[in-house]
C-alpha positions in Angstrom: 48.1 -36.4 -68.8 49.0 -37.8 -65.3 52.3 -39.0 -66.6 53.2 -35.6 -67.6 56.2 -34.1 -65.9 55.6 -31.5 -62.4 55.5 -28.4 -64.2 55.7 -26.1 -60.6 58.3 -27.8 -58.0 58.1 -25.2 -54.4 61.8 -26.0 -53.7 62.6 -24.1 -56.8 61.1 -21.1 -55.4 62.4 -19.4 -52.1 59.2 -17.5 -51.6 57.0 -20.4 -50.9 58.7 -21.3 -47.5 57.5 -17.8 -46.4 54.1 -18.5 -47.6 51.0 -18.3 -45.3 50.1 -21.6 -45.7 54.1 -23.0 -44.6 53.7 -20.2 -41.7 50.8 -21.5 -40.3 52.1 -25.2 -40.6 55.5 -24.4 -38.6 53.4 -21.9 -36.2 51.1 -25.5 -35.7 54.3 -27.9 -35.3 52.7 -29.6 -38.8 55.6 -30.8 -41.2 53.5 -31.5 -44.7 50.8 -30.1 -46.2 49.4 -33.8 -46.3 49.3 -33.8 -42.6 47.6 -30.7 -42.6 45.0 -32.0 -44.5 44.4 -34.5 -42.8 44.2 -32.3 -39.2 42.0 -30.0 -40.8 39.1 -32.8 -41.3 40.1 -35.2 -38.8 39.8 -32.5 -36.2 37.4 -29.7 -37.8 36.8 -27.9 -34.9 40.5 -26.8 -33.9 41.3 -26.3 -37.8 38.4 -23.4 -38.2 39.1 -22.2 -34.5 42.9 -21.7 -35.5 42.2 -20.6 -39.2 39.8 -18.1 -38.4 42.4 -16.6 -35.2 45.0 -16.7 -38.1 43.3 -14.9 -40.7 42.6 -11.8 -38.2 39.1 -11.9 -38.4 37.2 -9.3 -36.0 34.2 -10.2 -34.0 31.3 -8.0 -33.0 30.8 -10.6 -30.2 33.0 -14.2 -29.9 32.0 -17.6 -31.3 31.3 -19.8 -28.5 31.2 -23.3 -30.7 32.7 -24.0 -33.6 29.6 -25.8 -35.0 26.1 -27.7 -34.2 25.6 -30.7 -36.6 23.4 -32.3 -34.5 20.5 -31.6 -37.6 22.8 -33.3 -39.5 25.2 -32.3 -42.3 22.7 -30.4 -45.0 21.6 -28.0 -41.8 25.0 -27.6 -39.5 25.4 -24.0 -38.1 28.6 -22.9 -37.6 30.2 -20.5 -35.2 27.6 -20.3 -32.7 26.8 -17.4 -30.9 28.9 -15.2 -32.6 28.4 -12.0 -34.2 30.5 -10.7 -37.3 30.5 -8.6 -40.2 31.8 -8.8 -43.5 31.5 -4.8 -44.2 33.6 -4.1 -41.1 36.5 -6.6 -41.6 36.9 -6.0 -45.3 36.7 -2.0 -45.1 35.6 0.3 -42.2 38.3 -1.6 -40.1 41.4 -0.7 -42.2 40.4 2.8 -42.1 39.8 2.6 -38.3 43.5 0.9 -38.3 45.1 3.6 -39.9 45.1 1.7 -43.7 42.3 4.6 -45.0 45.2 5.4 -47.5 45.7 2.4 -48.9 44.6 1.3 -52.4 41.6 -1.2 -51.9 40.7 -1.0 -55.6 41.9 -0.3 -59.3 39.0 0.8 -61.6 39.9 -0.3 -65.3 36.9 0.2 -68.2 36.9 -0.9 -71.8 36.3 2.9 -72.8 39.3 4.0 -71.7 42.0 1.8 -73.3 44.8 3.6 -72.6 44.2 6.0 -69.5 45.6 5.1 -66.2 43.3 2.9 -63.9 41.3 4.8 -61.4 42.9 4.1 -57.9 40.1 3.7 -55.0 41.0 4.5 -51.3 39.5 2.4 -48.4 38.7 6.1 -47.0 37.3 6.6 -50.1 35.7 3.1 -50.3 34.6 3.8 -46.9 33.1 7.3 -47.8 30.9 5.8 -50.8 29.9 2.7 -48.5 28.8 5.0 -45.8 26.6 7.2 -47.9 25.1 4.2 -49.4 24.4 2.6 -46.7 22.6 5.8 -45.4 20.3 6.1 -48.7 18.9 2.4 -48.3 18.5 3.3 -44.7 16.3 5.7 -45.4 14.9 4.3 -48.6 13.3 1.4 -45.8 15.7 -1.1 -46.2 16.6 -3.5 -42.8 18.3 -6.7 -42.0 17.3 -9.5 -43.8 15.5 -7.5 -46.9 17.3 -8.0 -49.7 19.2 -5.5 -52.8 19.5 -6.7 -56.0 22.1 -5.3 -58.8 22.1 -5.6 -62.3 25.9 -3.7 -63.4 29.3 -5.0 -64.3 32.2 -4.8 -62.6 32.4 -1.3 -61.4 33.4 0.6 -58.5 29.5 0.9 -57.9 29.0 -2.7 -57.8 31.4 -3.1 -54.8 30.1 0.0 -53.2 26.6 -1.5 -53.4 27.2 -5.0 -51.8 29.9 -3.3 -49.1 26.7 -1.3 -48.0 24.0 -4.0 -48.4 26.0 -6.4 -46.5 26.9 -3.1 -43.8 23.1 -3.1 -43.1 22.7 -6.9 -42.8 20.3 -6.7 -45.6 21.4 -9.4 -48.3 23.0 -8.8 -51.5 21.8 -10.2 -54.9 24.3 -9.9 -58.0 22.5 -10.6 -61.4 24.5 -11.2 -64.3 24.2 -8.4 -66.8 23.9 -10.0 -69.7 20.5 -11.6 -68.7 17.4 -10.7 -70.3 14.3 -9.3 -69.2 12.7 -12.3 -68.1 15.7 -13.7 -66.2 16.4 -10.9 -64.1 12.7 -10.5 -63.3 12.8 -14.0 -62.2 15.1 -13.7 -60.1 14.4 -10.4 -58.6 11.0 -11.8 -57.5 12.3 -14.7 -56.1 14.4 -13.3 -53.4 11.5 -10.4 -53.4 14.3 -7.7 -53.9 13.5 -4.1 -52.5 15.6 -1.7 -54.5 17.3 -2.6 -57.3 21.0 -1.0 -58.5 21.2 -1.4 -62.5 23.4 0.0 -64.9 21.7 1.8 -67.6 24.5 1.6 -70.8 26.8 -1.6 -70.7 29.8 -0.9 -73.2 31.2 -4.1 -75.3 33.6 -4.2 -77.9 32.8 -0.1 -78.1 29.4 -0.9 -78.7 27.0 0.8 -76.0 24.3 -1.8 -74.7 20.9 -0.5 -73.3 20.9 -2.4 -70.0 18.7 0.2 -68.2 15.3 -0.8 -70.8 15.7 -4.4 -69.8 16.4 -3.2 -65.9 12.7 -0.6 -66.4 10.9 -3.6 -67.9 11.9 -6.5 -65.4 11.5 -3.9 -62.2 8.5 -2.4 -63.7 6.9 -7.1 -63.0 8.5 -7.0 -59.6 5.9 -6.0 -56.7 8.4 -6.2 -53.9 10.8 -3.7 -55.7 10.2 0.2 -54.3 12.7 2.1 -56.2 15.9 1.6 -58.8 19.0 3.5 -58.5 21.2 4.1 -61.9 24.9 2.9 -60.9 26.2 5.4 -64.2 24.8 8.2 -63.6 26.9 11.0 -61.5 26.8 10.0 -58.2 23.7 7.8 -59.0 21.8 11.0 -58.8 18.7 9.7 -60.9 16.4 7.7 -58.4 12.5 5.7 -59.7 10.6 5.7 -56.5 7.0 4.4 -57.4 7.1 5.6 -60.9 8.5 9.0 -60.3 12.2 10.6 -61.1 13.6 12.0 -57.9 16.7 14.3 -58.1 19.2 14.8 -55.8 22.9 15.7 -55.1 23.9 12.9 -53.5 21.6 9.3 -52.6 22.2 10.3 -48.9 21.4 13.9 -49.0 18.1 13.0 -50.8 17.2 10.7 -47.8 17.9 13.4 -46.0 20.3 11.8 -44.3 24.6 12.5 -43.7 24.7 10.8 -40.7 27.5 7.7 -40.5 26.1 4.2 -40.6 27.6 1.8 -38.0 27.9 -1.9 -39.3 24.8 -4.4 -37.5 26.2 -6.6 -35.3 24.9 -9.5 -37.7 25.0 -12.7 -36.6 27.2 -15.5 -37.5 24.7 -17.8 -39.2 22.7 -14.7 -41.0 22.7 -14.5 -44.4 24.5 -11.9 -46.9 24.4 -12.8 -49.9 22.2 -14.5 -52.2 23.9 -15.8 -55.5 22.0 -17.9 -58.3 23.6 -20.9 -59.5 24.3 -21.0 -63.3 22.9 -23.0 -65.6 20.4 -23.0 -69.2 17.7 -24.8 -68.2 15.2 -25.0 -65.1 14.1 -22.3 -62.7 17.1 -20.6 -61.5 18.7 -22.0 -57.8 19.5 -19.3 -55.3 21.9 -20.0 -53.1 22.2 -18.4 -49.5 25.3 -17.6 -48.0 26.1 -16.0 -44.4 28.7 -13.4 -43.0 30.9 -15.3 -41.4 30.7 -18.3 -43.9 31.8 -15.9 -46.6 34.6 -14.9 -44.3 35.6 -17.9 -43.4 35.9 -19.6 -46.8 36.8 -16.9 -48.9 39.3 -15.4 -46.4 41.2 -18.9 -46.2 40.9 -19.8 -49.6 42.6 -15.9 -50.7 45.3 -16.3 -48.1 46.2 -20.3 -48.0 45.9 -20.9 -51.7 47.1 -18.1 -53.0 48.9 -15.7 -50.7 47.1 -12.4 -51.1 49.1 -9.9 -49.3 48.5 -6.2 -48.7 49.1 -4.0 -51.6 49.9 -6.8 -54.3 47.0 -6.0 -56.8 44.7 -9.0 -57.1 43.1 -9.5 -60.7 40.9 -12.0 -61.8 38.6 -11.7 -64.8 35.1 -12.2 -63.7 31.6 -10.8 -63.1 29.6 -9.9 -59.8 27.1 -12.1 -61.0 29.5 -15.2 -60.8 30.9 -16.3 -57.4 34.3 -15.6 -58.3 32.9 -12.0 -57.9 32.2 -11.9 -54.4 35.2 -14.4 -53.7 37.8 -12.1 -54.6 36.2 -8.7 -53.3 35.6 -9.8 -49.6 38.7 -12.3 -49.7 40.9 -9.8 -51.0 39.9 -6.5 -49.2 40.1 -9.1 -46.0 43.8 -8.4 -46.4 44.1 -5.3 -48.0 45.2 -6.8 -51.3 43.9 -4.3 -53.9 41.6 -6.0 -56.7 41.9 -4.8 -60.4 38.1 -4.1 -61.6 37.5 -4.3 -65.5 34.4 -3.6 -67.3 34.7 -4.6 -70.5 36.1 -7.4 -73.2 39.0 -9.2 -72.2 40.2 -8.6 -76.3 39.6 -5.4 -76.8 41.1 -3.2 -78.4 43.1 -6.2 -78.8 44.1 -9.4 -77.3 46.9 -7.4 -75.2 44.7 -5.5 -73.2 45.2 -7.9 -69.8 48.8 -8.0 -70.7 49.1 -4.2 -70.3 46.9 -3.9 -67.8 49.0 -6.3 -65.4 52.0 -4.5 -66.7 51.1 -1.1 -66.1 49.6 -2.0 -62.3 52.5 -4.7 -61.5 49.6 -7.1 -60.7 51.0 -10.0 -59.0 47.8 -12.6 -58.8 46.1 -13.1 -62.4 42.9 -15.3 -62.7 41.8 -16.4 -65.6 39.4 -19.3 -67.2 40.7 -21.8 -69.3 38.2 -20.6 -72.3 40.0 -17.2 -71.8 43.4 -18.9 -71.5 42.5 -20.9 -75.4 41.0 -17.3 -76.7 44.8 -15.8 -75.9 46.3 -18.3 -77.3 45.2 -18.3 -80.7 44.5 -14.5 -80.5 46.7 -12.7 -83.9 45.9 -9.0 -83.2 48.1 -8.6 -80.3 51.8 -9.2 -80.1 50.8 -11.8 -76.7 52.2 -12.0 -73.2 56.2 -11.9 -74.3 55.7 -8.2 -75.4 54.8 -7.1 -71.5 56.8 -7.0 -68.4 54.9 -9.5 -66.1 57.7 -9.8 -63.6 55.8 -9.1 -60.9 53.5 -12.2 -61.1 53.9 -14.8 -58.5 51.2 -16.6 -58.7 48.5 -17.8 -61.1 44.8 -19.3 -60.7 42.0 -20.6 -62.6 38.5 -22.5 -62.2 35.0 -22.7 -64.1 35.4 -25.6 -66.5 38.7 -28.4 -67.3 41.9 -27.6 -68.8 43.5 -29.1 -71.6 47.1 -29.5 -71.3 48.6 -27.5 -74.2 46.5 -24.5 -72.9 47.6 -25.0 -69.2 51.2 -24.9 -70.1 50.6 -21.6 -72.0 49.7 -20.0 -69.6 52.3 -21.6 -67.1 54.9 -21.1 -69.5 53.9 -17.8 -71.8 52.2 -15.8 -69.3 53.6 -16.9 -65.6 56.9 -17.1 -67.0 57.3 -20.6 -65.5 58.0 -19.3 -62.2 54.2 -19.0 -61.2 52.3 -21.9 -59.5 49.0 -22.3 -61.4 46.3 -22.5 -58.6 43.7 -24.1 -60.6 40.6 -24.4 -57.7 37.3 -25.8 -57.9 34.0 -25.7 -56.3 30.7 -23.8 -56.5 28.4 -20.9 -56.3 26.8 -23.7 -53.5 30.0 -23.4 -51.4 31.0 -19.6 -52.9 34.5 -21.2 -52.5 36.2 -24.3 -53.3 36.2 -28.4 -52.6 39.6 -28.9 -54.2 43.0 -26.3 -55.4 46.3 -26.5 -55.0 48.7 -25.0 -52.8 52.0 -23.2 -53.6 54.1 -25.5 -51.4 53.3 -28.6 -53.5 54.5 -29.8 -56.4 52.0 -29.6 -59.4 51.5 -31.2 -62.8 49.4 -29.8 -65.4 46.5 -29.5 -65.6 46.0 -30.8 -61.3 43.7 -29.3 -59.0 45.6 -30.2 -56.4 44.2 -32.3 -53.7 41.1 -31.5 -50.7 41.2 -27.8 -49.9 41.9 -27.5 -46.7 39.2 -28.2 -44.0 37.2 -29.9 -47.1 36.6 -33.9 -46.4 36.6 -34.9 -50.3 36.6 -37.9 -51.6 36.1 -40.2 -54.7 33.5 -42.1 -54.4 32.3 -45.5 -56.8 28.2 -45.6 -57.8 28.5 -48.1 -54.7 29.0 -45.1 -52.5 32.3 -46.5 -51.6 36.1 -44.8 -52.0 37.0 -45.3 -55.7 41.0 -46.6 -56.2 43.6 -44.5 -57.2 43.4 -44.0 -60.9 39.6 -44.9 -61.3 37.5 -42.0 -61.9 34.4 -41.6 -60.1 32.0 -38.7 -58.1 33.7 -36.1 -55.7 31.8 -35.7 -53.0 32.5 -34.1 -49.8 31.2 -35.9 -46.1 31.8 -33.3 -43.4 29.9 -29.9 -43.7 31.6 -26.7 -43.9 31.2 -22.7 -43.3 30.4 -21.5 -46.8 27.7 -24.5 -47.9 24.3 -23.0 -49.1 22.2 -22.6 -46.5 19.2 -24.5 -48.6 17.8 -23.1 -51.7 16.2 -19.6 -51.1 12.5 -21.1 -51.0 13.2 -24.4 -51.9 15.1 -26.9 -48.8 13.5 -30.0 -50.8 15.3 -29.2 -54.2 18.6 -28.7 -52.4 18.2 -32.0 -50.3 17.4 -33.5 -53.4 20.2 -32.1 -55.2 23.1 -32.6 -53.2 22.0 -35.5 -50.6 19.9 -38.1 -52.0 22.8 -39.6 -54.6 24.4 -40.5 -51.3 22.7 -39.9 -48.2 24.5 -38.2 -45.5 27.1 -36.9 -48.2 27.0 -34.1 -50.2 26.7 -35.0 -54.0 28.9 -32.5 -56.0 28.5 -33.6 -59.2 31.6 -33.8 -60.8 34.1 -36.6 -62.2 37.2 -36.7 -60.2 40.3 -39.0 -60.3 43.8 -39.2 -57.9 46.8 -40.4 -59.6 49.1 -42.8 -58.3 51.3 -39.8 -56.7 48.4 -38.5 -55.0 47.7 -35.5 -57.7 43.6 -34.8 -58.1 42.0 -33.7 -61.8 38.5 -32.9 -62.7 36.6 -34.6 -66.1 33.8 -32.1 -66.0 30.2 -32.7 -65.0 28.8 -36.2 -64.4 25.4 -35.2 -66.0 27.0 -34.6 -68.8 28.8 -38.4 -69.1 28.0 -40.5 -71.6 28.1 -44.0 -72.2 29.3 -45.7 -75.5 29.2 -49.0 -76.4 29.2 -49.9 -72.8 32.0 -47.7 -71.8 31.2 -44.6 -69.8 32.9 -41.5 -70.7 33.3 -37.9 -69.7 33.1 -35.5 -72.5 36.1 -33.7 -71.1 38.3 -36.7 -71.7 37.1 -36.3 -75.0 37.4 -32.7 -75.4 41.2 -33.8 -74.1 42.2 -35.7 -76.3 41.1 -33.5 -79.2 42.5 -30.6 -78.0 45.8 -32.6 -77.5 46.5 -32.5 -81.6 48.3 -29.5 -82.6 45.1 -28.0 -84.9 42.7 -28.0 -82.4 42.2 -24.8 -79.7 39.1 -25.5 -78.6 36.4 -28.5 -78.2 32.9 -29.8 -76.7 31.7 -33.2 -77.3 27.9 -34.3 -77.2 26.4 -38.0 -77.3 23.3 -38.2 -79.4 21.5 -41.6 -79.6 23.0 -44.2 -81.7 21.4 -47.6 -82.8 24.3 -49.8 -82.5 26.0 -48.3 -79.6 23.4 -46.7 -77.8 25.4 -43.2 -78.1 27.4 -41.8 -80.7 30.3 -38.9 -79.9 29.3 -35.8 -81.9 32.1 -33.2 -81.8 32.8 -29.5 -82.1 35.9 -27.7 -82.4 37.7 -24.4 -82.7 40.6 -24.5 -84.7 43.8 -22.4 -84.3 44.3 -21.4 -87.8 42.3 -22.3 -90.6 45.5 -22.4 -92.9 45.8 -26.1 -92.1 42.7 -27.7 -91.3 42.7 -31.2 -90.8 40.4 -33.6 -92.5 37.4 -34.6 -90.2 38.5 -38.4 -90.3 42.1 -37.6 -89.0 40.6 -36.3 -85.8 38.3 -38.7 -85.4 41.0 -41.1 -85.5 43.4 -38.9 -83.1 40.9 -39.8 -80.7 40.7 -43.3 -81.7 44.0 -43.9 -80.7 44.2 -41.4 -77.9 40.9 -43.4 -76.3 40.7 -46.2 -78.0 38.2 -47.3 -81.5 34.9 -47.6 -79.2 35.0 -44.0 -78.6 35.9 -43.0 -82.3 33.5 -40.0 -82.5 30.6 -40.4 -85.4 31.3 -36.7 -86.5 33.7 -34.2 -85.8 33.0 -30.5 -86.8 34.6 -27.3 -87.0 33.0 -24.1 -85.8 33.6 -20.5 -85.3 33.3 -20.9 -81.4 31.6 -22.5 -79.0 28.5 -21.8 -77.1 29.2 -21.0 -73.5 28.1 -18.7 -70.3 29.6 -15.4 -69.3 31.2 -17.6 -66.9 33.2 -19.6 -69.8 31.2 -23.0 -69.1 30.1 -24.9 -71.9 26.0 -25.2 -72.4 26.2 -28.7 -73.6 22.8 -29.4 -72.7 21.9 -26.8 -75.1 23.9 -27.7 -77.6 22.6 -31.5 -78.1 19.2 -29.6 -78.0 19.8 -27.7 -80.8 22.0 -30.5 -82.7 19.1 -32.4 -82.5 16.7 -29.6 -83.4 15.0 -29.6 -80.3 14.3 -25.9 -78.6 17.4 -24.8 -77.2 15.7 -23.6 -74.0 16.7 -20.4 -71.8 19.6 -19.2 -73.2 19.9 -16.1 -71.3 22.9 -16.9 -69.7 24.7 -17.9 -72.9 27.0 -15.1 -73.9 27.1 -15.9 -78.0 24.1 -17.3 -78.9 25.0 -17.0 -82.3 27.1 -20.0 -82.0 24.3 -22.3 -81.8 23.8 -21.2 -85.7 27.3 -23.3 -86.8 25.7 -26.1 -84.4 22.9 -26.3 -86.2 23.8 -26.0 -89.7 26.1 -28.8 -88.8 23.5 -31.0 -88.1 21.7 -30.4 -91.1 24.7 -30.9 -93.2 24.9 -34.6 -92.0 21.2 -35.3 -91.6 
């Protein structure tokens, strides 16, 4: 893979010497972009300073020090003595600036295949915010309490956490797909006090009922005082101890039309509260502050990718992943307008995100790599070609590794080859990124670039020590930054344990990484997931690699399961493109014989309908070996087909 040829070269694009991230460098007397990364850890202090003066950020009340690590890295504080909010930067102030006009958002649905998106103001925006703001107001909800929602991506969703985050109270975003149990857990563990749930979910054209699993989780919740419906007109339908309230509008039920200023919030006070993903264990919430969100999100949207006003933003997520968040309060930052969609990414058909970035002329696309492998092998759609993407600049993608026939897809099929694929990575820990690329540098497939910018990354050996160029080994990160977790939301000795005790004094990310020879970075997946055969530790996305690399195979995850002669065994799963060719199990195990050599020849290598996976697109491997093994598969709340695990299974039994 690192041999491959650059597939994006900046020189061949003019627009990339205008970019914000060549601006700032010439603004800053800084010729590379490998000198800037350097200044931005070497000196942390002037890089946030001129950063945060660059990205136009408005203060209720100045910073006075960058940051206080004198508790040491897990506990720095940053921007002390400020005040900020993220409500007032990302929309009251645009309409205050004369921007009310403008389009903040672009409200696409499932239902509604082939209606034109519904176009949100940020006086509109503002309007909604306002008002909700004023009904939690009166509903008893203060700084520091916290609002928990249960919906997809819908224009109530952003209005909910624009209004939380106006009070100073925190927002929580809970996947919708969870269960009962999960979002009950959660709920009580960040002792939410109203609750914002969506009552029908539509999949596929199928209508879900969201709202019984929303009564039966709030009805175990002591702290929770009332649920608000997010799809009923004008959420008109309130629970308040047990009994329906009616009312024409959530403010005018308060009793209340009165306009909400923003709190003066202070820097270091938390907004948001996002749980980490995962299948197993009790779920990790993660607590994040007003200006770290700002900070992070507002250079990662601007640096990495460009955002400018009025070029729609679209990135296929949920609120209840980061990436949610992310691109809500790092687009609306700049008035970019973000592209909602509530719904399956293939339906009607596989086209549907062609024609939606078509008919809007978005110009930033996001997408995961599962997504990416779904497109293309997807038949009832005539694909990207069919659809004028012309106005796409530039491309992104995180949440698991690429393979390289799927990354050039999308580089070459759906960007048109003139679109940098910004392929970031990082956490729901950081709610931003440790690694991505940059427009201005040249990239080859599958890359994440190099140390985002004011992120001291590294490569280190089990020693603790820098690992050489070409040896693979654990990304960590030395130096704190804005946007790390502040803890665990009731649990400071599970996040010390989690991140700092691997390598004291560093944080532990948990990833494999490797830099090339020409200085290019790429990700091999999780290190709890390695494996070691026959002596030789391996990640399973190396494997995964090279199985996706012959021409048959779309899709793959790789397991170890114990082995008596070399202590693992490499137990394989795959998704094929077409089943009118399907190769015989032993010529795949020996592709990856000779792509990794005969000690890592996998024992089996199966094909099945898909692979298990969160809502997020991240494989459940765990789970998988679990049920390969036919252990109990654990929580799989936050698996989005469960029925996969059914191939998985049979599997097993077919070679027992």
């Amino acid at each position: 893979m690192n041999s491959s040829p650059y597939l994006w070269r900046p020189e061949d694009h003019a627009w990339t010497g205008e970019s914000h991230v060549a601006r700032f460098m010439r603004s800053r007397g800084i010729g590379t972009l490998a000198e800037l990364r350097r200044a931005s850890v070497q000196s942390p202090g002037w890089f946030w300073d001129e950063a945060m003066r660059d990205m136009g950020l408005e203060w209720t009340k100045p910073y006075t020090q960058v940051r206080d690590d004198t508790r040491g890295l897990p506990w720095t504080r940053w921007f002390i003595d400020g005040q900020i909010n993220v409500t007032h930067n990302c929309v009251d102030r645009h309409v205050n600036d004369g921007h009310g006009q403008d389009t903040a958002l672009f409200c696409e649905a499932e239902s509604n295949p082939t209606g034109e998106a519904r176009r949100v103001s940020y006086a509109e925006l503002a309007e909604r915010v306002n008002s909700c703001a004023a009904a939690l107001r009166a509903a008893g909800v203060r700084r520091g309490d916290s609002v928990g929602l249960y919906a997809p991506m819908q224009l109530p969703t952003v209005v909910v956490m624009f209004a939380t985050m106006k009070l100073g109270a925190r927002f929580v975003p809970i996947f919708c797909g969870y269960g009962e149990e999960a979002l009950r857990e959660r709920l009580a563990l960040c002792e939410a006090k109203v609750l914002f749930a969506c009552g029908t979910m539509v999949r596929r054209g199928r209508a879900i009922d969201t709202g019984a699993i929303a009564r039966a989780a709030a009805a175990k919740v002591p702290s929770l005082t009332r649920v608000v419906w997010t799809d009923t007109s004008d959420w008109t339908s309130f629970l308040h101890d047990g009994l329906r309230r009616v009312a024409r509008r959530p403010a005018e039920s308060a009793g209340e039309r009165a306009s909400v200023a923003c709190e003066p919030t202070e820097a270091e006070e938390p907004c948001l509260i996002i749980y980490t993903s995962g299948t197993t264990g009790r779920p990790k919430g993660t607590v994040h502050t007003h200006a770290g969100c700002l900070a992070q999100m507002g250079k990662e949207l601007r640096y990495a990718f460009d955002v400018r006003p009025g070029e729609p933003f679209f990135w296929f997520t949920d609120i209840g992943w980061m990436m949610g968040p992310w691109e809500l309060i790092g687009c609306l930052l700049y008035r970019t307008p973000v592209v909602l969609y509530d719904g399956a990414p293939n339906f009607p058909t596989s086209d549907r995100l062609w024609e939606i970035c078509a008919r809007l002329g978005v110009v930033t696309l996001g997408c995961s790599p599962t997504l990416i492998r779904l497109m293309l092998r997807a038949t009832d759609g005539e694909g990207p070609g069919a659809y004028d993407l012309a106005k796409l600049r530039v491309l992104g993608s995180t949440g698991e590794v690429w393979d390289e026939t799927s990354y050039r897809w999308y580089a070459a099929k759906v960007g048109g080859g003139r679109c940098p694929v910004i392929n970031i990575s990082g956490g729901t820990e950081i709610v931003g990124c440790h690694v991505q690329p940059y427009p201005i540098e040249p990239l080859k497939p599958c890359t994440v670039g190099g140390p985002a910018l004011g992120m001291d990354v590294d490569v280190f050996t089990d020693e603790g020590t820098p690992a050489p160029r070409g040896t693979m080994g654990h990304l960590v990160c030395k130096q704190p930054a804005p946007s790390m977790t502040k803890g665990f939301l009731h649990d400071d000795a599970r996040y010390l344990e989690t991140y700092f005790s691997r390598f004291p004094g560093v944080w532990y990310h948990g990833d494999w990484a490797k830099v090339d020879e020409d200085g290019q970075w790429f990700l091999y997946g999780r290190t709890d997931d390695t494996m070691k055969v026959a002596g030789k530790r391996v990640g399973p996305g190396e494997v995964e690699d090279a199985l996706t690399s012959h021409p048959a195979v779309g899709e793959a995850a790789v397991i170890g399961v114990p082995d008596d002669v070399k202590g693992t065994a490499l137990v394989c799963f795959v998704v094929l493109k077409s089943t009118a060719a399907v190769p015989l199990e032993r010529e795949l195990i020996g592709h990856v014989a000779q792509q990794l050599g005969k000690p890592l020849a996998p024992r089996h290598v199966h094909a099945v309908p898909a692979i298990p996976k969160t809502r997020s697109g991240k494989m459940v491997r765990a789970a998988i070996l679990r049920a390969y093994l036919g252990q109990p598969a654990g929580d799989l709340t936050s698996v989005e087909n469960p029925q996969a695990f059914e191939a998985i299974t049979a599997a097993a039994a077919a070679t027992s």
